[in-house]
C-alpha positions as CSV (number, residue, x, y, z in Angstrom):
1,X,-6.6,-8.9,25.9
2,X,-7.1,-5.0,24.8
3,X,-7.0,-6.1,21.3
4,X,-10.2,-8.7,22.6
5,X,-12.0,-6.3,23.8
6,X,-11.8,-3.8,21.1
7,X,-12.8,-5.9,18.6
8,X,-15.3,-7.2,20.4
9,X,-16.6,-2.9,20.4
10,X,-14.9,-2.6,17.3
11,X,-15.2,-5.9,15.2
12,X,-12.7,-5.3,12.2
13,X,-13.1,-7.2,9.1
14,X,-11.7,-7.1,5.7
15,X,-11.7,-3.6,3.8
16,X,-12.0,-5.7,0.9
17,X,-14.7,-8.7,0.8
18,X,-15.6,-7.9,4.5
19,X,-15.3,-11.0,6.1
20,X,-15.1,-10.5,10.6
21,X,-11.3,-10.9,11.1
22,X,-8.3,-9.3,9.9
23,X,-8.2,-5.9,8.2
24,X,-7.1,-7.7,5.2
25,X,-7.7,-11.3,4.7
26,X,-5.3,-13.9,3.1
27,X,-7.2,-14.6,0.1
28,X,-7.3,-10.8,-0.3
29,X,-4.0,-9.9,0.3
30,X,-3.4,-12.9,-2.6
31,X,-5.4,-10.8,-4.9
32,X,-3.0,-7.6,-4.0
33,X,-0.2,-9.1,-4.6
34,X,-1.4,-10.2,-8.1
35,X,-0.7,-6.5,-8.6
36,X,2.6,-6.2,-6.9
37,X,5.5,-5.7,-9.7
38,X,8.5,-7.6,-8.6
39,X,10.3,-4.6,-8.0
40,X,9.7,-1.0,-7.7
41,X,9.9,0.8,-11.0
42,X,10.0,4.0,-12.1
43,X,6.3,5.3,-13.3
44,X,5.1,7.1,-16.7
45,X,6.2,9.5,-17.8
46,X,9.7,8.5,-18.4
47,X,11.9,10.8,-18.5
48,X,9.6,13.0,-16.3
49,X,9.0,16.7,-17.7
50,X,12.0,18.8,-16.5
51,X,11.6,20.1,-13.1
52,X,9.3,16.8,-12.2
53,X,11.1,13.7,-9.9
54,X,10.7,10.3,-10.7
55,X,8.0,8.6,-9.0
56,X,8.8,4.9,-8.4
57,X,5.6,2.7,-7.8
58,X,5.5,-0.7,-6.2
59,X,2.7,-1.8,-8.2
60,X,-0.5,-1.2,-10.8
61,X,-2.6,0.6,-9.3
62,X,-5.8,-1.2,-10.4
63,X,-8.1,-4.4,-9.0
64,X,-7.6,-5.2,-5.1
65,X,-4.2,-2.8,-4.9
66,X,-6.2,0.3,-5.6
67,X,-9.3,-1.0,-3.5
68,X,-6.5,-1.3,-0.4
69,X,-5.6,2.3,-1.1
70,X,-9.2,3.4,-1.9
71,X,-10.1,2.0,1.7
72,X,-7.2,3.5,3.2
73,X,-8.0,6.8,1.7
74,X,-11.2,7.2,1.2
75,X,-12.9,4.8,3.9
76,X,-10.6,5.7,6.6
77,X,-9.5,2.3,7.2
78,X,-6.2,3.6,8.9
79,X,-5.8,-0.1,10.2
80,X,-4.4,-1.2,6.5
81,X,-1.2,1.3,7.4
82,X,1.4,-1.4,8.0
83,X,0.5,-3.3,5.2
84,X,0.4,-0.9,2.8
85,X,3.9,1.0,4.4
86,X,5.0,-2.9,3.8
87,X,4.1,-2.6,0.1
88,X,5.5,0.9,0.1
89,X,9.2,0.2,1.9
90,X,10.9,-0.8,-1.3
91,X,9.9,2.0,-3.6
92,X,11.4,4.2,-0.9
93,X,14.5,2.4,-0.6
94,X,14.5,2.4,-4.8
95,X,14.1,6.4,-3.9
96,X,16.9,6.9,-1.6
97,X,19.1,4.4,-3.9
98,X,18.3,6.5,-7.1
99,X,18.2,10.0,-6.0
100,X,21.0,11.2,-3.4
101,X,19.1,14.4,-2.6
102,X,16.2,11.7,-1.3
103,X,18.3,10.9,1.5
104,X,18.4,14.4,3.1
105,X,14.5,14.1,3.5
């Protein structure tokens, strides 16, 4: 019933194509995953300078991905959290799996 009432103040709809609904529709959450990689990878430059950590991404970050982060960033749309933190969880595992002294943190 809360969640009724607030989006009846605070209609949400999606950061993307802003349609009234979710914070991230289906067809648009489609188009993110288009730019999903299947796995988290390690990004450029590899090897990383000396002194630098790998950085593992989960996916490109171009078309609807980066307009999710751009939102989330930029637009304060703080509502895309756990779906990005969704997109994010296996990169971090990859982390901790990769690098020991990541599991201190």
């Amino acid at each position: 019933m809360l969640s009724d009432l607030v989006d009846l103040v605070l209609p949400s709809s999606c950061a993307l194509c802003h349609r009234p609904g979710a914070s991230l529709c289906a067809r648009c959450r489609s188009d993110v995953t288009d730019w999903l990689y299947p796995s988290p990878r390690p990004s450029v430059p590899t090897p990383p300078p000396p002194g630098m950590p790998v950085c593992w991404v989960t996916g490109e970050a171009r078309g609807a991905l980066r307009a999710v982060v751009t939102a989330y960033k930029d637009e304060d749309r703080r509502d895309l959290a756990p779906q990005l933190a969704g997109w994010l969880a296996p990169a971090l595992r990859a982390v901790a799996g990769a690098d020991p002294s990541a599991r201190r943190a």
